[in-house]
N, C-alpha and C positions, 0 to 999 in steps of 0.2 A: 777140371774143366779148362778150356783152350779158348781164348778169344777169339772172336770173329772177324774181328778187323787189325788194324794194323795198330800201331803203339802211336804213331806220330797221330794219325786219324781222332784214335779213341778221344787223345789229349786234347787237338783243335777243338773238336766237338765238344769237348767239355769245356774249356774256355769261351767259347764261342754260344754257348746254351746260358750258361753263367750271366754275361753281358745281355745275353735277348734276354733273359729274367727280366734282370732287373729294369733297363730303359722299357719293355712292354710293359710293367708292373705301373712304370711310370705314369706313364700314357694314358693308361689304361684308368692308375685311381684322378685321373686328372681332366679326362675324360665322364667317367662317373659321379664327382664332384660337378660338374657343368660348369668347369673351369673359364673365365673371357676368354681366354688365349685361345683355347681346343674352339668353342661354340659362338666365336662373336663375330664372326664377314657373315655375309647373306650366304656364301657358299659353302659354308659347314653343314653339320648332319646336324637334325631338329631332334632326334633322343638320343642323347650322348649315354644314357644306359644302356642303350639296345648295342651302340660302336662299344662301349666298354666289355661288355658280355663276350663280343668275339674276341676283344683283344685278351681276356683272359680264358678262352679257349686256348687262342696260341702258346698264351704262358704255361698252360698246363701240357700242349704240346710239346715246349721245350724242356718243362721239368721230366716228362720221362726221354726227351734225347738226354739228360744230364744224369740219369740212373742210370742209362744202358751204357754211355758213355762212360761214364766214370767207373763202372761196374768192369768194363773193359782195360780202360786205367790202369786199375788196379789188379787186376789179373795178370797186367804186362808187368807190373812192379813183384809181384808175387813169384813171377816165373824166373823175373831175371837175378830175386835174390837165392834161388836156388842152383843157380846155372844151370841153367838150361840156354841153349842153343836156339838165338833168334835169328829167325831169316830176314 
């Protein structure tokens, strides 16, 4: 199988899906906890379960960029331990 994308790309995106994990993961159980910090000005959201729900949408958003990505990753590392010819 041949990646899709580029090696430098793949990598970004894996780095960068890794860290939106984890600080949304944050957020998100801190959010659902009905933390003071997230839920205490008058301008905060009134069910912090319903803002957590989304923010663990996105999480699951980024855990599959972090499969495709790194799925990619590692098909770059795969290719180059054979030598094969990267453009």
């Amino acid at each position: 199988m041949k990646p899709i994308v580029g090696a430098f790309n793949a990598w970004i995106c894996t780095v960068v899906s890794c860290f939106a994990i984890v600080i949304l993961s944050v957020i998100g159980s801190l959010f659902a906890s009905d933390h003071h910090m997230m839920m205490g000005l008058e301008d905060d959201p009134q069910d912090g379960r319903a803002v957590a729900a989304s923010i663990f949408i996105a999480v699951a958003v980024y855990a599959g960029f972090l499969v495709f990505c790194g799925f990619q990753a590692w098909l770059h590392v795969r290719a180059s331990r054979r030598g094969a010819i990267s453009l």
